[in-house]
KEVEXDREN-144640 format. One record per residue (C-alpha): residue in three letters; x, y, z; residue number from 0. Coordinates in Angstrom, 3 decimals. Each point is the difference from the previous one (the first is absolute). Last residue first. Layout:
// KEVEXDREN-144640
<ala, <X, Y, Z>, NUM>
...
***
This chain:
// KEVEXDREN-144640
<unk, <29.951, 165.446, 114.398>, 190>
<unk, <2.489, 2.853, -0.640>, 189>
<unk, <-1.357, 1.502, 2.998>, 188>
<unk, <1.024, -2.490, 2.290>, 187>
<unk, <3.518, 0.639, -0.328>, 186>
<unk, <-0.882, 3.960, 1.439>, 185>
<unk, <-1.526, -1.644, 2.994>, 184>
<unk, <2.790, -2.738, 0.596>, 183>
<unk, <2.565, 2.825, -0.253>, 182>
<unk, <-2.336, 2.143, 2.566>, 181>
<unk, <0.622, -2.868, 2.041>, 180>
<unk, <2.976, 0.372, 0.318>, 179>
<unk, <-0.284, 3.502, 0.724>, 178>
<unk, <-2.404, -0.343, 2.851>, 177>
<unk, <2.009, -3.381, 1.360>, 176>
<unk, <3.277, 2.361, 0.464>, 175>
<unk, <3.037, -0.586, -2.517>, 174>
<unk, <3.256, -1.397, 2.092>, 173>
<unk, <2.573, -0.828, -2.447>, 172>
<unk, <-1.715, -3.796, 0.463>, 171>
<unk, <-3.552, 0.920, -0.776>, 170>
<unk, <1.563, 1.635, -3.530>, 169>
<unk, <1.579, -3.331, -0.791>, 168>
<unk, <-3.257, -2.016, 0.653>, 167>
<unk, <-1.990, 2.933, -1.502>, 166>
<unk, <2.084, -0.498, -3.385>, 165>
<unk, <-0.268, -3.708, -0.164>, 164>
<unk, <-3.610, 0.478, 0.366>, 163>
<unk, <-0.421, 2.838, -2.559>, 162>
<unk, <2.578, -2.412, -2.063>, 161>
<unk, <-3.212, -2.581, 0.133>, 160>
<unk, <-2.695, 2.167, -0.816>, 159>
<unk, <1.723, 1.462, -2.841>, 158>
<unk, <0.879, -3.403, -1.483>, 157>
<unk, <-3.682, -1.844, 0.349>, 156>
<unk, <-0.903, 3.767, -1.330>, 155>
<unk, <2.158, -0.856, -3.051>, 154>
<unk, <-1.191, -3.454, -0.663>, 153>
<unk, <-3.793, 1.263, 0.608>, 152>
<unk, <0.927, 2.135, -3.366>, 151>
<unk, <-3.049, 2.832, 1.123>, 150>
<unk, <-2.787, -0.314, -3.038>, 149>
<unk, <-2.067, -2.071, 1.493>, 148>
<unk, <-0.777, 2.738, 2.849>, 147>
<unk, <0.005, -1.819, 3.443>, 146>
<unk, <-3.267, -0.865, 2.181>, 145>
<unk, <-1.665, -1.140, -3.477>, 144>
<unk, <-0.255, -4.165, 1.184>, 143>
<unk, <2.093, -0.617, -3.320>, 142>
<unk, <2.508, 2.816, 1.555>, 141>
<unk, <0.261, -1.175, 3.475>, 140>
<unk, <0.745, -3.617, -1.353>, 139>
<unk, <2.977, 1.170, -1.589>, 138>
<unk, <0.658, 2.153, 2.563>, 137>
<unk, <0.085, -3.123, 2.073>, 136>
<unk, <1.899, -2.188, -2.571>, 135>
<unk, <2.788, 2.776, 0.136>, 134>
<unk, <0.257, 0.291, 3.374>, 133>
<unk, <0.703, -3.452, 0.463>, 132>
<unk, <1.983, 0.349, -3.268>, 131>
<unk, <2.568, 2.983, 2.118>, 130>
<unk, <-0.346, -2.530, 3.015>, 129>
<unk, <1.558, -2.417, -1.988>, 128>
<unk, <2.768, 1.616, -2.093>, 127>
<unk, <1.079, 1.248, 3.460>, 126>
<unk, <0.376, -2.904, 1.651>, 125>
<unk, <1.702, -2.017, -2.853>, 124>
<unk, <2.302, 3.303, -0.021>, 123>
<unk, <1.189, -0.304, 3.458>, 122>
<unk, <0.393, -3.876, -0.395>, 121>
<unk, <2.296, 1.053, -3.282>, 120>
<unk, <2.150, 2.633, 1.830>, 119>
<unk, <0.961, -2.469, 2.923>, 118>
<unk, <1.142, -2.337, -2.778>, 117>
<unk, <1.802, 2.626, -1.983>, 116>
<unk, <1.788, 1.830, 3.219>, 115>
<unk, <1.452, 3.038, -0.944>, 114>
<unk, <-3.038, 2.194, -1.300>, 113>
<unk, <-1.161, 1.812, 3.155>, 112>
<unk, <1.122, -1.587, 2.539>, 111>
<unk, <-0.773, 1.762, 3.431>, 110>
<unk, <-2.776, 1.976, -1.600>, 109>
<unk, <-1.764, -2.604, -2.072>, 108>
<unk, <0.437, -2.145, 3.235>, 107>
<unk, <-1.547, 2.576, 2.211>, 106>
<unk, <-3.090, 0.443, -2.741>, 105>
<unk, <-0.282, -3.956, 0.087>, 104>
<unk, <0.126, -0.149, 3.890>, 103>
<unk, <-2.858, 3.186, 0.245>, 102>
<unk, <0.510, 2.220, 2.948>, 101>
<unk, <1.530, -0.848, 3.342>, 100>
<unk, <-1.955, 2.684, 1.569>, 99>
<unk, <-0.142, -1.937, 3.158>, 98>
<unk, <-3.108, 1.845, 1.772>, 97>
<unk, <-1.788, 0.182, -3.399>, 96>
<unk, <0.592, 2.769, -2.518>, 95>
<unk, <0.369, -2.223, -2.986>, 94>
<unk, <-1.946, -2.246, 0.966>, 93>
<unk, <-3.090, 2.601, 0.420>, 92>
<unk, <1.192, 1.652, -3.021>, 91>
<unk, <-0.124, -3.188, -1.538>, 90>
<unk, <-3.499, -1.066, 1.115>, 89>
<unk, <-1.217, 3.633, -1.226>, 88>
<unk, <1.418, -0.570, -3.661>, 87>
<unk, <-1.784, -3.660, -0.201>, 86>
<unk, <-3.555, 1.657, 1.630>, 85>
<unk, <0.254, 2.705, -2.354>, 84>
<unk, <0.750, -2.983, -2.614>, 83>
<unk, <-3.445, -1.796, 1.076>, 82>
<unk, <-2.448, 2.912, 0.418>, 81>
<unk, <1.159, 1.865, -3.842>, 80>
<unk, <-0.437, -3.964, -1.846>, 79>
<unk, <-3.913, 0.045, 2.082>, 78>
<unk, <-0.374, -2.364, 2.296>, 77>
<unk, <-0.475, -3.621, -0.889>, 76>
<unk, <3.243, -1.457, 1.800>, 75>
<unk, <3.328, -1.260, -1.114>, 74>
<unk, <2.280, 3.144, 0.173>, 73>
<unk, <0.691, -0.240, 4.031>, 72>
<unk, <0.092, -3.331, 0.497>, 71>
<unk, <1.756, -0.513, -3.599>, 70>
<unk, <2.320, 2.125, 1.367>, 69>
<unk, <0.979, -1.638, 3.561>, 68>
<unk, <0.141, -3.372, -2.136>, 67>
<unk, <2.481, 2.213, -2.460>, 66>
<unk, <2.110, 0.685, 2.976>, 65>
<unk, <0.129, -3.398, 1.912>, 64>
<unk, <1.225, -1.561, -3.601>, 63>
<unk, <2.983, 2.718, -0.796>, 62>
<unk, <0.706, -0.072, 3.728>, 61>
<unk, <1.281, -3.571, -0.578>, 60>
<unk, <1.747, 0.906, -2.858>, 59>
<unk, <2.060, 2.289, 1.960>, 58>
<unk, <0.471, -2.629, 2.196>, 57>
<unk, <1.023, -2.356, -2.305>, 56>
<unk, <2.274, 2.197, -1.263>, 55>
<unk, <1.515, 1.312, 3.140>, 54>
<unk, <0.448, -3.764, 0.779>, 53>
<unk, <2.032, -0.618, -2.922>, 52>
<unk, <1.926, 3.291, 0.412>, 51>
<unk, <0.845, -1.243, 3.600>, 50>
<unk, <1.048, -3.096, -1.423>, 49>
<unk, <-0.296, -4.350, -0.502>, 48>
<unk, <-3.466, 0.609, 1.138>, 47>
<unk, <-0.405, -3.639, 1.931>, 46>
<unk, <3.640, -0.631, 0.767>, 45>
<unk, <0.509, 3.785, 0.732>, 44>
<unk, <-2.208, 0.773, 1.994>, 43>
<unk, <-0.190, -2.834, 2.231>, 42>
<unk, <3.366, 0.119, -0.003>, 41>
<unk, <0.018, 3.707, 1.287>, 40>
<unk, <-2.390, -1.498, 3.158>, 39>
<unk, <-3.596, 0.750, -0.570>, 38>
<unk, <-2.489, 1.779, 2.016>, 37>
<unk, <-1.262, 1.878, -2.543>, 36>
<unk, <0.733, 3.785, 1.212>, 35>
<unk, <3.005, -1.231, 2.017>, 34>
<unk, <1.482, -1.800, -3.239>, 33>
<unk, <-0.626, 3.090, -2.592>, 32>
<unk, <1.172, 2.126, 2.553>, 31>
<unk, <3.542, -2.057, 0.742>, 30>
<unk, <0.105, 0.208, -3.856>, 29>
<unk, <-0.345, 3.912, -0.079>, 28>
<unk, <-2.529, 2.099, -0.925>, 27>
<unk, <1.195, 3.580, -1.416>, 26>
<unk, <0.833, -1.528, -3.191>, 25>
<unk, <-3.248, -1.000, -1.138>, 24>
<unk, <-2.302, 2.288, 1.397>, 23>
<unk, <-0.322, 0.587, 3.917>, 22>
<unk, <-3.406, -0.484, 0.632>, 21>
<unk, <-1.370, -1.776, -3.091>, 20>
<unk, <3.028, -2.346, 0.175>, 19>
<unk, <-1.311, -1.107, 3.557>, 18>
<unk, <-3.491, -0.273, -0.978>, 17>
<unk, <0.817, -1.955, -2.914>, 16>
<unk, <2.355, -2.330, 2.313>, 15>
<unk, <-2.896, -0.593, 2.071>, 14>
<unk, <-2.146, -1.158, -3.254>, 13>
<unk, <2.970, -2.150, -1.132>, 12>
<unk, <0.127, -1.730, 3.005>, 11>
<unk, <-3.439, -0.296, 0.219>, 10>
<unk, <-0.172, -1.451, -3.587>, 9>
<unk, <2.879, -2.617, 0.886>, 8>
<unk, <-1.515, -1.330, 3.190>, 7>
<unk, <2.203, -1.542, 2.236>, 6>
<unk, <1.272, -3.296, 0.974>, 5>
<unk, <1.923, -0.954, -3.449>, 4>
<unk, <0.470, -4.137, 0.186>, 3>
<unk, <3.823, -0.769, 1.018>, 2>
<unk, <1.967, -0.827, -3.138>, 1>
<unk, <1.351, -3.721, -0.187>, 0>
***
């Protein structure tokens, strides 16, 4: 008969986000993965079945914490221009926090691009949602006549989004705070 599990799977997979979000996906070893949760490489194994399995579910993981942290931000009845300044100034603030580990989607897209399909697809679930978050509230900026009806809200949903993928990357070369966020005060001009 099995022995009963004796930890808890979601913190597990929570401390091996954080540990992946550090050092990426190759640079974190299995001996990390088990100091960072606690668990022995059976453990691991038996309940994940692989490091790739467990980089998934973390990444997926961070997928949910992320778009709670937006909807905090984006869900409130300021005006549309208020609540994304306040988006782009939480992520230069991440972004140039004391760890400066950057954005674990963005560091995935960069470690592997294109050559991992099932990585790929939770990295483009993400995406797709946050671009129709943004979406539904230009949407709703635009019947409430704080946005121009005639801007596609699809395409600024798009724009907005690669201007945050874009001062993610640019944080990490080394950008200063003034001129990132004079990116986030050009992008919202086209509000």
């Amino acid at each position: 008969m099995a022995r009963p599990r004796k930890f808890d799977e979601h913190t597990a997979i929570e401390r091996a986000m954080q540990a992946f979000w550090s050092g990426g996906y190759e640079g974190t070893s299995t001996e990390q993965l088990c100091e960072a949760t606690g668990l022995g490489r059976s453990s691991i194994y038996n309940t994940f079945t692989s490091k790739h399995e467990l980089f998934r579910k973390s990444l997926r993981h961070y997928a949910e914490v992320t778009a709670e942290t937006r909807a905090g931000l984006l869900d409130t009845p300021e005006p549309v221009r208020d609540r994304v300044r306040r988006l782009l100034r939480s992520i230069i603030d991440d972004e140039l926090s004391h760890d400066r580990r950057g954005c674990l989607a963005v560091n995935t897209v960069m470690e592997f691009g294109r050559t991992d399909p099932e990585i790929a697809a939770v990295i483009r679930r993400d995406s797709a949602r946050f671009v129709d978050d943004l979406r539904a509230l230009f949407e709703q900026a635009q019947r409430d006549g704080e946005i121009d009806r005639n801007r596609d809200p699809v395409a600024l949903a798009r724009f907005l989004h690669s201007t945050i993928g874009g001062l993610r990357v640019q944080a990490r070369q080394g950008l200063s705070r003034a001129a990132l966020e004079s990116i986030a005060d050009v992008a919202l001009t086209a509000l």
